[in-house]
PyMOL Python script that loads the backbone (N, CA, C, O; Angstrom):
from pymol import cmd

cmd.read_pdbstr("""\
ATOM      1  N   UNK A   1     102.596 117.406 131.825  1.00  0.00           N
ATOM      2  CA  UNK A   1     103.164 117.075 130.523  1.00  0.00           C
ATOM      3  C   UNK A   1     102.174 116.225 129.749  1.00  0.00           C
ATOM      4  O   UNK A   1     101.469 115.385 130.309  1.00  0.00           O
ATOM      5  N   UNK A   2     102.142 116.459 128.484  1.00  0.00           N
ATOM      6  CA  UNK A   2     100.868 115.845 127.181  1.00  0.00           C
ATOM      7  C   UNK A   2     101.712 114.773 126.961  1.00  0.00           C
ATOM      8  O   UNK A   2     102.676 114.942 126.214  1.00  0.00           O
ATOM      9  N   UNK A   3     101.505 113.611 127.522  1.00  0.00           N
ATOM     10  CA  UNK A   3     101.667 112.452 126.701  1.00  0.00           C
ATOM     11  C   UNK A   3     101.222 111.797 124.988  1.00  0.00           C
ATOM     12  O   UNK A   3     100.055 111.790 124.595  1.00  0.00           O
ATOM     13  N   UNK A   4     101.766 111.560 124.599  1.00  0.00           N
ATOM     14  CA  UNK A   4     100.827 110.694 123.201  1.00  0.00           C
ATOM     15  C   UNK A   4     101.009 109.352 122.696  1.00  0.00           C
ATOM     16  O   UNK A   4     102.157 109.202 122.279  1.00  0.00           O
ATOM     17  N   UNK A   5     100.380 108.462 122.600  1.00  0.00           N
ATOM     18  CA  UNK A   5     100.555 107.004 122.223  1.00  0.00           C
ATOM     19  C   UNK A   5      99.847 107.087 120.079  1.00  0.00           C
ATOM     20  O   UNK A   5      99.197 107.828 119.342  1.00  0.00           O
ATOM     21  N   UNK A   6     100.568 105.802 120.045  1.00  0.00           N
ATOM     22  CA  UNK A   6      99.853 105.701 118.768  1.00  0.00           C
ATOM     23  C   UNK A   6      99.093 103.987 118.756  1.00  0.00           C
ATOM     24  O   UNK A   6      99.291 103.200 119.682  1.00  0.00           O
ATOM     25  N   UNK A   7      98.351 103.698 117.710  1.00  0.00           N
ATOM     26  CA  UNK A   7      98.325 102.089 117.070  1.00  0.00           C
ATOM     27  C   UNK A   7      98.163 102.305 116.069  1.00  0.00           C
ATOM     28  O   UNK A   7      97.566 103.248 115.551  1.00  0.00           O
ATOM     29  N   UNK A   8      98.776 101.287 115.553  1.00  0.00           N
ATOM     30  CA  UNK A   8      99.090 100.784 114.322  1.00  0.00           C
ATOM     31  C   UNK A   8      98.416  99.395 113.933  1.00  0.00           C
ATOM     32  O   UNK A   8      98.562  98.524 114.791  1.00  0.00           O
ATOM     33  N   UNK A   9      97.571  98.964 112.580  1.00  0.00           N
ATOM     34  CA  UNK A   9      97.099  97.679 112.479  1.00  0.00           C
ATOM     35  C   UNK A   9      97.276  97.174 111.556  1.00  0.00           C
ATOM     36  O   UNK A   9      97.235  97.761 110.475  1.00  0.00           O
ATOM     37  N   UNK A  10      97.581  95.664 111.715  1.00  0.00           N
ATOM     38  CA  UNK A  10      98.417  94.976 110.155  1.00  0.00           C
ATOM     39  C   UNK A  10      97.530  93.823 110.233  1.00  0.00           C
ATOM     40  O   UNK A  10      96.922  93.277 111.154  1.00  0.00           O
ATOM     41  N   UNK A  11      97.622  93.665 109.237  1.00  0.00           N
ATOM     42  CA  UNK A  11      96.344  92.085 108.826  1.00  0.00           C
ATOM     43  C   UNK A  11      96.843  90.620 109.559  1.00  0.00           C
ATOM     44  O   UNK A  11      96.200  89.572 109.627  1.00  0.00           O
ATOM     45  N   UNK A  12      98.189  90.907 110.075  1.00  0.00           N
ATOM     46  CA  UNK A  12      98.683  89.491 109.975  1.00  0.00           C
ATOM     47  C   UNK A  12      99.717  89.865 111.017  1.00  0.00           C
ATOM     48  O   UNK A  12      99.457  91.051 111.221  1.00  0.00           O
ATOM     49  N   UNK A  13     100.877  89.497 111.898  1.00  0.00           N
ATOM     50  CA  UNK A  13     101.735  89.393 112.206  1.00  0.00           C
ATOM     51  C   UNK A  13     103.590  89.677 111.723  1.00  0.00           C
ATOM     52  O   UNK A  13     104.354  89.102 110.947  1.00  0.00           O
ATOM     53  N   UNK A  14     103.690  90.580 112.439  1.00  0.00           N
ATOM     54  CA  UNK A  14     104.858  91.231 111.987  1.00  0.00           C
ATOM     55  C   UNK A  14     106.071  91.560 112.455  1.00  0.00           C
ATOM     56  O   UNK A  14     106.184  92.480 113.265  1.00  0.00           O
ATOM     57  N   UNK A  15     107.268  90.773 111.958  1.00  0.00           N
ATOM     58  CA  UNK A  15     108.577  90.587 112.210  1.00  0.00           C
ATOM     59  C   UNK A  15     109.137  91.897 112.702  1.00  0.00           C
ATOM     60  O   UNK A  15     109.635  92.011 113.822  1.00  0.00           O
ATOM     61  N   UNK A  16     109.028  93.020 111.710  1.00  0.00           N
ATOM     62  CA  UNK A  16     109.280  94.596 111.990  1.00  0.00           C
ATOM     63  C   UNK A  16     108.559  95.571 111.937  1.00  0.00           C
ATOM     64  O   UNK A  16     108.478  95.971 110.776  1.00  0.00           O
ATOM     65  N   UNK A  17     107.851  96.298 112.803  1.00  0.00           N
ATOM     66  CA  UNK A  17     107.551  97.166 112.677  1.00  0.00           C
ATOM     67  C   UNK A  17     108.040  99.256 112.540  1.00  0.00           C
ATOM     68  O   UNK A  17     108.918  99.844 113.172  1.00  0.00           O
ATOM     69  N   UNK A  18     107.295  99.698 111.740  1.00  0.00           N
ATOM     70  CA  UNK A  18     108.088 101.055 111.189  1.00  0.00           C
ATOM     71  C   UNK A  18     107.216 101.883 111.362  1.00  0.00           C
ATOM     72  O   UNK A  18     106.053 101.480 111.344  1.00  0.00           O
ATOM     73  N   UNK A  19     107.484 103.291 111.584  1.00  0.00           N
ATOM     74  CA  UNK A  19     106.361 103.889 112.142  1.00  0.00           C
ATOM     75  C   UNK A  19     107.190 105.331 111.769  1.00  0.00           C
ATOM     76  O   UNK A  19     108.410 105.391 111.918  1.00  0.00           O
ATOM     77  N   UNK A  20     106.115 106.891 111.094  1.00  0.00           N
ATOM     78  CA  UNK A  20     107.597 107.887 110.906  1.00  0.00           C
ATOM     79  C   UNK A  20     107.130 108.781 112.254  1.00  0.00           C
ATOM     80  O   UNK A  20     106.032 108.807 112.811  1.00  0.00           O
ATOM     81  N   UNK A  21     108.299 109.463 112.551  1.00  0.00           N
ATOM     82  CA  UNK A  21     108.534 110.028 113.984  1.00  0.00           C
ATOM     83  C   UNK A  21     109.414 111.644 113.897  1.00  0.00           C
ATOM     84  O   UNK A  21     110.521 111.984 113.478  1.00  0.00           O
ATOM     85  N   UNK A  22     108.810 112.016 114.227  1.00  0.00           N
ATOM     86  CA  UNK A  22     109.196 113.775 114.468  1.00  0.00           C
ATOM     87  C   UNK A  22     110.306 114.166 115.927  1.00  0.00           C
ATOM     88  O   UNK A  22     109.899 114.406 117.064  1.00  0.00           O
ATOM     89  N   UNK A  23     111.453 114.144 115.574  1.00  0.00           N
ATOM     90  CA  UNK A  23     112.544 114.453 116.621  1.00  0.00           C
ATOM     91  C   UNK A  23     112.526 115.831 116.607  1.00  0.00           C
ATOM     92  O   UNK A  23     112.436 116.380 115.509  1.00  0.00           O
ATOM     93  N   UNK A  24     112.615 116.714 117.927  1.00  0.00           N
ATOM     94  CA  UNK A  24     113.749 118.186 117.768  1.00  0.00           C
ATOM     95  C   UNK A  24     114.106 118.434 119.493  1.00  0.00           C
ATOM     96  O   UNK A  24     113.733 117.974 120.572  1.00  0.00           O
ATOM     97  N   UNK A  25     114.958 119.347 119.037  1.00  0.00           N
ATOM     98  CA  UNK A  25     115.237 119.849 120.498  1.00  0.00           C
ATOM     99  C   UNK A  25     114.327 119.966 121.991  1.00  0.00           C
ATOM    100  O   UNK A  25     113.239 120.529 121.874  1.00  0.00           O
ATOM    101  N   UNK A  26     114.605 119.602 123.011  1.00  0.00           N
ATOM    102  CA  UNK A  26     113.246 120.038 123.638  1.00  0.00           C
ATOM    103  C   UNK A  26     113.211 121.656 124.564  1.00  0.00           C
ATOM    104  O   UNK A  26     114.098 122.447 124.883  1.00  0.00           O
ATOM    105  N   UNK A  27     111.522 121.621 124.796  1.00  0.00           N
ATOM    106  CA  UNK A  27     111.337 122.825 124.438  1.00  0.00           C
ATOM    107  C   UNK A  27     109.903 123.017 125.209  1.00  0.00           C
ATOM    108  O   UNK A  27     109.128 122.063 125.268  1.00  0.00           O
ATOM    109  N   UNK A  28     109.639 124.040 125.687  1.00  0.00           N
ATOM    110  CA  UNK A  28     108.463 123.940 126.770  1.00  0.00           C
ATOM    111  C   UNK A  28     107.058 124.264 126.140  1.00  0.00           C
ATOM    112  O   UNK A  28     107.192 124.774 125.027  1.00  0.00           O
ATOM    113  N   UNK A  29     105.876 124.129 126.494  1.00  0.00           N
ATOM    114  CA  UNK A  29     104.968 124.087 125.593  1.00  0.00           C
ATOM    115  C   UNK A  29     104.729 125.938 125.277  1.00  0.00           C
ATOM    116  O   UNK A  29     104.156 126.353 124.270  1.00  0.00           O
ATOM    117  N   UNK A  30     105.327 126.882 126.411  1.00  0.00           N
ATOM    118  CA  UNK A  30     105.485 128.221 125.973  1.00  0.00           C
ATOM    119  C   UNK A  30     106.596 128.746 125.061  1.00  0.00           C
ATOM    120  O   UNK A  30     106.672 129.726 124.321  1.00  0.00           O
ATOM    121  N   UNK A  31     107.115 128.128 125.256  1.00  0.00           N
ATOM    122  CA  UNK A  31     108.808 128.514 123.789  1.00  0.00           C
ATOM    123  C   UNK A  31     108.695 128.184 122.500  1.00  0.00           C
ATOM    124  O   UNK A  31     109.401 128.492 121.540  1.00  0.00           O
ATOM    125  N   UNK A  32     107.116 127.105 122.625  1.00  0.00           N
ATOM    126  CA  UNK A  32     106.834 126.177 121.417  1.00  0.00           C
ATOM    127  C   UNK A  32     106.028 127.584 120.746  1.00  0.00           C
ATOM    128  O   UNK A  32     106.280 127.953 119.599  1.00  0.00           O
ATOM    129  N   UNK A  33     105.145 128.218 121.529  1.00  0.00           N
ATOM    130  CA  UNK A  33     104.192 129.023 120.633  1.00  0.00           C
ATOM    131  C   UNK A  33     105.027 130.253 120.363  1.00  0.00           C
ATOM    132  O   UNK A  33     104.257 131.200 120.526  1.00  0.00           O
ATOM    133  N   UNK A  34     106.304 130.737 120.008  1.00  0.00           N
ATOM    134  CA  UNK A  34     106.926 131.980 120.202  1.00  0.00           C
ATOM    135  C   UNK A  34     108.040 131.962 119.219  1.00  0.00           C
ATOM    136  O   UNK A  34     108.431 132.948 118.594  1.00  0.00           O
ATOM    137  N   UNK A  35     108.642 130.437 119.115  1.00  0.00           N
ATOM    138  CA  UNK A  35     109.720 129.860 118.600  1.00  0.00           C
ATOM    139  C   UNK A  35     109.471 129.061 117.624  1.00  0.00           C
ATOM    140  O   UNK A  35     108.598 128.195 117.673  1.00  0.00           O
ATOM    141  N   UNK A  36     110.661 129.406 116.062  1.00  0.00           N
ATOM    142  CA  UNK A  36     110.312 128.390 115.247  1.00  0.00           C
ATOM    143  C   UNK A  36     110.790 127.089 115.825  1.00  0.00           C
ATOM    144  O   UNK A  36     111.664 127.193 116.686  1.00  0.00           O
ATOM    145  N   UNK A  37     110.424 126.012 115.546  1.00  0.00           N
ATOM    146  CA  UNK A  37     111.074 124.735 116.357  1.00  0.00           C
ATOM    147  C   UNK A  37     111.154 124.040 114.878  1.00  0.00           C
ATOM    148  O   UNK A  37     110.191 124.136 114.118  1.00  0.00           O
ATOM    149  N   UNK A  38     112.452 123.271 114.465  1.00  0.00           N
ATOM    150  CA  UNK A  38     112.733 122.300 113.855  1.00  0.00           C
ATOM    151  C   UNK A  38     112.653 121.259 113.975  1.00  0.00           C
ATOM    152  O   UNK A  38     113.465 120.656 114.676  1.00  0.00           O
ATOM    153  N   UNK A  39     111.401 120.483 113.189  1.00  0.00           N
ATOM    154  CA  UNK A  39     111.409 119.175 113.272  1.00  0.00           C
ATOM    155  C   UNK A  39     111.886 118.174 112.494  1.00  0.00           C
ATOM    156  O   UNK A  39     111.526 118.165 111.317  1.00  0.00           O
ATOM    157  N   UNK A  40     112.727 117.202 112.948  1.00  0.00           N
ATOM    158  CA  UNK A  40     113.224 116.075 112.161  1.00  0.00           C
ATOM    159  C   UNK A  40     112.532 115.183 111.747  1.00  0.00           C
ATOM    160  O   UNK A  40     112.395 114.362 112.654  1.00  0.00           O
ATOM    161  N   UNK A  41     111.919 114.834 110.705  1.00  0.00           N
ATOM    162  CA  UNK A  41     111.272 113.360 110.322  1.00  0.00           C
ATOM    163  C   UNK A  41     112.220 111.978 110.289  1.00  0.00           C
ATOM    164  O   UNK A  41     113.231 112.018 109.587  1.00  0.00           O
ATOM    165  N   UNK A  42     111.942 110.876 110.964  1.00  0.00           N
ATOM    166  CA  UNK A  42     113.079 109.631 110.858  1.00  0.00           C
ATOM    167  C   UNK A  42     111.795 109.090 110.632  1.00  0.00           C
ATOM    168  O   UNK A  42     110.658 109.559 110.683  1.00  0.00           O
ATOM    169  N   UNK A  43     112.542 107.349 110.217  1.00  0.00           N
ATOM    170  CA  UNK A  43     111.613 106.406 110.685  1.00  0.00           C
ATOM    171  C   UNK A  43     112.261 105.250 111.716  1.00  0.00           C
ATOM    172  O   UNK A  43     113.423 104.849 111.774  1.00  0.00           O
ATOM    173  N   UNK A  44     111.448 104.978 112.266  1.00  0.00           N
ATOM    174  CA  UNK A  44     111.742 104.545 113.712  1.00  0.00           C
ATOM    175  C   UNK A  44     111.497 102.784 113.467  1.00  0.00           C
ATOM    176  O   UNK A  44     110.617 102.418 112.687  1.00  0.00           O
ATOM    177  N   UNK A  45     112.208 101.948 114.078  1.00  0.00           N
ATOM    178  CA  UNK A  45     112.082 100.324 113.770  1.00  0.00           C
ATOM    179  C   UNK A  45     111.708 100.437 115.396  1.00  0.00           C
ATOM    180  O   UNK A  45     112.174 101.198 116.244  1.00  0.00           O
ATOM    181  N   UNK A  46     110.608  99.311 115.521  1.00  0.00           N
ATOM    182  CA  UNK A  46     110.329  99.287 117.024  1.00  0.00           C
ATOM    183  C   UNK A  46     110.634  97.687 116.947  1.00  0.00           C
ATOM    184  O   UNK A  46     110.654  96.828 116.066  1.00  0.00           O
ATOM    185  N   UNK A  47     110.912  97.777 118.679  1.00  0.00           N
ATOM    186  CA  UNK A  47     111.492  96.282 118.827  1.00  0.00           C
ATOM    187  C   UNK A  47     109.954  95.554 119.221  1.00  0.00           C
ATOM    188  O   UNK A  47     109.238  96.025 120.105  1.00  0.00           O
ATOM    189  N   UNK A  48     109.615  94.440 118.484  1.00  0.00           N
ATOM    190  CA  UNK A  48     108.418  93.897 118.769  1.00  0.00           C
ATOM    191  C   UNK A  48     108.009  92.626 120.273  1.00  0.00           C
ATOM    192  O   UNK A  48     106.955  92.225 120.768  1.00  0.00           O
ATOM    193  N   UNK A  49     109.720  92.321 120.594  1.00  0.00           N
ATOM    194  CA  UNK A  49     109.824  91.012 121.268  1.00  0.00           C
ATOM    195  C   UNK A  49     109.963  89.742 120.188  1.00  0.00           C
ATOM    196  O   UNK A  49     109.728  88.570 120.483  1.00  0.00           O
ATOM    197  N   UNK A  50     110.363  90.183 118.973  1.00  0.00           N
ATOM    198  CA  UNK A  50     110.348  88.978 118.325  1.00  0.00           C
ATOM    199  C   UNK A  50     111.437  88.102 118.744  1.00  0.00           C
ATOM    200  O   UNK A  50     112.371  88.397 119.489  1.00  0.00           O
ATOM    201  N   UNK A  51     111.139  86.691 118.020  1.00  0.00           N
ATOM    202  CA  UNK A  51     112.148  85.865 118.374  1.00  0.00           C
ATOM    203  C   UNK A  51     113.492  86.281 117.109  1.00  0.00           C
ATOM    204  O   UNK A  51     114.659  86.113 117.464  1.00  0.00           O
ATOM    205  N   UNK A  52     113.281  86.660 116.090  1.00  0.00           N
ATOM    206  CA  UNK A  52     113.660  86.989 115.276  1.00  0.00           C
ATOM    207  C   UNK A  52     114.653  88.320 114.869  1.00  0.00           C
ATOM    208  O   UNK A  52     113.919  89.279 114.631  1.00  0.00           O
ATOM    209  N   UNK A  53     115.876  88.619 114.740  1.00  0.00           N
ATOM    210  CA  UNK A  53     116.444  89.868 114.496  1.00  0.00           C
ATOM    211  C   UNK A  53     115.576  90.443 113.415  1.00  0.00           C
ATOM    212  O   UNK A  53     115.049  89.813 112.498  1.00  0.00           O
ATOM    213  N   UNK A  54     115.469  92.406 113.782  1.00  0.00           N
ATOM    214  CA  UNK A  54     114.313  93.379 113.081  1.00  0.00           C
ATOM    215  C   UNK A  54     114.891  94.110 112.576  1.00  0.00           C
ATOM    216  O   UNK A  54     114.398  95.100 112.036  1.00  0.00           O
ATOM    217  N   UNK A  55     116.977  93.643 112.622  1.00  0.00           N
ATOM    218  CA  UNK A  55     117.690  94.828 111.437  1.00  0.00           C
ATOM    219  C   UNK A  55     118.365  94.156 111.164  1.00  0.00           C
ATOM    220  O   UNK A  55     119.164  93.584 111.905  1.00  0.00           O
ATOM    221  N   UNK A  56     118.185  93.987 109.586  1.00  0.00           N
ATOM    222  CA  UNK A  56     118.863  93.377 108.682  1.00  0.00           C
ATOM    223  C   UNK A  56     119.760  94.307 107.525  1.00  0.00           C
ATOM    224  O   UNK A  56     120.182  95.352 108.021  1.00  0.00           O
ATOM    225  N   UNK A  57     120.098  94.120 106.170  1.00  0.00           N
ATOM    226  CA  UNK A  57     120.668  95.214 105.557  1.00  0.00           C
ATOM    227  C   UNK A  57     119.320  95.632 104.476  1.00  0.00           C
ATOM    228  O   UNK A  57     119.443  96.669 103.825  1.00  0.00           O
ATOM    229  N   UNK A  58     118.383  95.018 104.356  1.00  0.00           N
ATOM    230  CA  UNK A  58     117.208  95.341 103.431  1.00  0.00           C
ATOM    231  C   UNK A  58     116.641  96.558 104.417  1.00  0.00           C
ATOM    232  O   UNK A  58     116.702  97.708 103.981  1.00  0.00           O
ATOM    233  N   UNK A  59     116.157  96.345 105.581  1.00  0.00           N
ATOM    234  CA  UNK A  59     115.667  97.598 106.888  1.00  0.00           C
ATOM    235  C   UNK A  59     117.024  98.680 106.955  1.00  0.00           C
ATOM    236  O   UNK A  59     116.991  99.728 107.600  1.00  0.00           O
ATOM    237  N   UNK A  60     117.525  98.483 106.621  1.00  0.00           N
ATOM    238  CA  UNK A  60     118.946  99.595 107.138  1.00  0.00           C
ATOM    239  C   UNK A  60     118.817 100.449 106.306  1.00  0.00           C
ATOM    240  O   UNK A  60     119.338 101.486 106.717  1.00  0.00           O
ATOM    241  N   UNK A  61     118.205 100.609 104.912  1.00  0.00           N
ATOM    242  CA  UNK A  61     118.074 101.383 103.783  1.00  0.00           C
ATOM    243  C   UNK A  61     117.483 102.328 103.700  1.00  0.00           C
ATOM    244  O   UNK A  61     117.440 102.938 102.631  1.00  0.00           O
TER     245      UNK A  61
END
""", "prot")
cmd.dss("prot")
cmd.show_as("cartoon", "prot")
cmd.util.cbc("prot")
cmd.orient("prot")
């Protein structure tokens, strides 16, 4: 199985981080080349370890 990581770089330190992310059904890497596959775009809040709550109602939007 193909793993994938990302990074991301911000000048400074950051309460929340957001990142956009492709959801769909799963699906084997041969069903992938044969089959249309639907992908979902979201955006994803990652939990950083802050000391701080990262969903508020301004992020919920």
């Amino acid at each position: 199985m193909r793993q994938h990581a990302f990074t991301t770089r911000f000048g400074d330190r950051m309460r929340v981080l957001f990142t956009k992310v492709g959801v769909c059904l799963p699906v084997n890497p041969e069903e992938a080349k044969v089959q249309n596959i639907t992908v979902k775009e979201y955006v994803a809040i990652w939990d950083t370890g802050a000391t701080h709550s990262a969903i508020n109602e301004e992020s919920r939007r």
